[in-house]
C-alpha positions as CSV (number, residue, x, y, z in Angstrom):
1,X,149.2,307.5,57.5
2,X,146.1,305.7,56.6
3,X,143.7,308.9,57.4
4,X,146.2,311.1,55.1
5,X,145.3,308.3,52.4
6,X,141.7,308.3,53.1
7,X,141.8,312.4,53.2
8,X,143.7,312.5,50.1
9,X,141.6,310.3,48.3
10,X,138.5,312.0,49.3
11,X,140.0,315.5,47.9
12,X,140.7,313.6,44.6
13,X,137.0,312.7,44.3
14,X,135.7,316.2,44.9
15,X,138.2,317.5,42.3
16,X,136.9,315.1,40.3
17,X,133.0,315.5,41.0
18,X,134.1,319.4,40.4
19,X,134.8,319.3,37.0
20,X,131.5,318.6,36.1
21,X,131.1,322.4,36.7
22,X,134.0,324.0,37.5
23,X,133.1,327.4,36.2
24,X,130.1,327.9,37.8
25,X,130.2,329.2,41.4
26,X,126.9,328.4,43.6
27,X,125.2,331.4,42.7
28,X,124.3,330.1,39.6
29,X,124.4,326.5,39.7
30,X,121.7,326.5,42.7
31,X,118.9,328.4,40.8
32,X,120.0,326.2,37.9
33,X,118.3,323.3,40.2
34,X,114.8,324.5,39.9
35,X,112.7,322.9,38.0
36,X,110.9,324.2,35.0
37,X,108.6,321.9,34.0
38,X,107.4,318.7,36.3
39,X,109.2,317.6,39.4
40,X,112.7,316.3,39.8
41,X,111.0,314.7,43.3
42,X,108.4,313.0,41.3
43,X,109.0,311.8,37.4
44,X,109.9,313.6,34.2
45,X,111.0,317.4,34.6
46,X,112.9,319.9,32.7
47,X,115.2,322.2,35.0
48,X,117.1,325.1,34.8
49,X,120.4,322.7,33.8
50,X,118.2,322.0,30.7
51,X,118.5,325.4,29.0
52,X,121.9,325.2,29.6
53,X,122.4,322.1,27.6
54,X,120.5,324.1,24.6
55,X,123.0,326.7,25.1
56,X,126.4,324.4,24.9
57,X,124.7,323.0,21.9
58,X,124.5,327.1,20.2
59,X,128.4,327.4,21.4
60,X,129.6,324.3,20.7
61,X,128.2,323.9,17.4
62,X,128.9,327.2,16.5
63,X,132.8,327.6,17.3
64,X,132.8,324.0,15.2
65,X,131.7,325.5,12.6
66,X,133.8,328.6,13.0
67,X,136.8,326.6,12.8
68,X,135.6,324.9,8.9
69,X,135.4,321.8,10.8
70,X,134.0,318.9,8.8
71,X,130.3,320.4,7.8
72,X,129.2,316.8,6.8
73,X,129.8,315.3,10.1
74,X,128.3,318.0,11.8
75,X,125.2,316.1,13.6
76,X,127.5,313.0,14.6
77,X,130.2,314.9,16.0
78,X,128.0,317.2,17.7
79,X,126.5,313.6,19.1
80,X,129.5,312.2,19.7
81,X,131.0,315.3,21.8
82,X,128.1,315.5,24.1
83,X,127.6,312.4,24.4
84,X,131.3,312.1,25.7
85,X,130.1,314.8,28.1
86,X,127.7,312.6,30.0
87,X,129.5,309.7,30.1
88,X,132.3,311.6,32.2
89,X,129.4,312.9,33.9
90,X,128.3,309.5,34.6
91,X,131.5,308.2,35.8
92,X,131.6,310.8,38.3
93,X,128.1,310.7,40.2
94,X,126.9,314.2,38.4
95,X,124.2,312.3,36.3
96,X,120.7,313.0,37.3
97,X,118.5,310.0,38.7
98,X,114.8,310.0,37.8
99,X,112.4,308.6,40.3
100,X,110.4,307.0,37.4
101,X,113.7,305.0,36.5
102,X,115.3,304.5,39.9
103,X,119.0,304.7,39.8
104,X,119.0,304.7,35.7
105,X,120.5,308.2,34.4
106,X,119.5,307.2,31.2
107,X,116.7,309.5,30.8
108,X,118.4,312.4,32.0
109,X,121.6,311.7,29.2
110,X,118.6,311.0,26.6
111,X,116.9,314.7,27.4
112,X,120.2,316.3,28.0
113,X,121.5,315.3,24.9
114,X,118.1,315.9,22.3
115,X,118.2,319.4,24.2
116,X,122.0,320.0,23.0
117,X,121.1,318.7,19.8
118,X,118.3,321.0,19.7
119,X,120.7,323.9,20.2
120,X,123.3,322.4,17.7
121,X,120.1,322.2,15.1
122,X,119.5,325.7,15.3
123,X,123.0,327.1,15.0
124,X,123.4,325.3,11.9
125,X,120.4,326.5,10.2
126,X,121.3,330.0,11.2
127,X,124.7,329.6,10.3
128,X,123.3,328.4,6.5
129,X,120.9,330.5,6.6
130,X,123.4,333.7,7.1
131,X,127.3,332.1,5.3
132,X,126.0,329.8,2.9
133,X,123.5,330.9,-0.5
């Protein structure tokens, strides 16, 4: 019984470690690995993972405000969501580790979250620029 326990367990943690990016079948999360800019091996880099994080911040701001959700807690609940985001993807093992910092993910929530920011930014300017006069 105690290898069922240890089997089940370990099929509960890859759920888990699954959600992270459950949508995304292989074929697109491996090219999402390469690196852009710099070296994932080395220090600072900018991957492929990174313009995805722009793009969750252009839907995610957007269908917020599509929905008349509060405008004037737009930045800090744009903050808060994706900053929810990598805490659960702290908690299970999906943060990135930069050599520079060791075995600190901090840099890698700090760049993943000014780069959703970044795409939350410019959906609200367009969406000002376009609904509101």
């Amino acid at each position: 019984m105690d290898n069922m326990d240890n089997m089940n367990k370990e099929y509960i943690k890859e759920i888990i470690f699954s959600s992270g990016e459950i949508l995304l079948p292989d074929s697109v999360k491996n090219p999402l690995m390469a690196n852009i800019i710099g070296s994932s091996k080395k220090t600072f880099y900018i991957s492929g993972w990174s313009i995805i994080h722009i793009i969750n911040g252009l839907i995610v701001g957007f269908l917020y405000l599509f929905f008349n959700y509060d405008i004037k807690r737009y930045a800090i609940n744009m903050l808060i969501i994706h900053t929810c985001w990598e805490v659960w993807q702290m908690l299970i093992g999906m943060s990135k580790h930069y050599k520079l910092t060791g075995s600190n993910n901090l840099i890698d929530i700090i760049m993943d979250t000014l780069l959703f920011m970044l795409g939350a930014y410019v959906i609200l300017k367009l969406y000002h620029k376009t609904y509101k006069k």
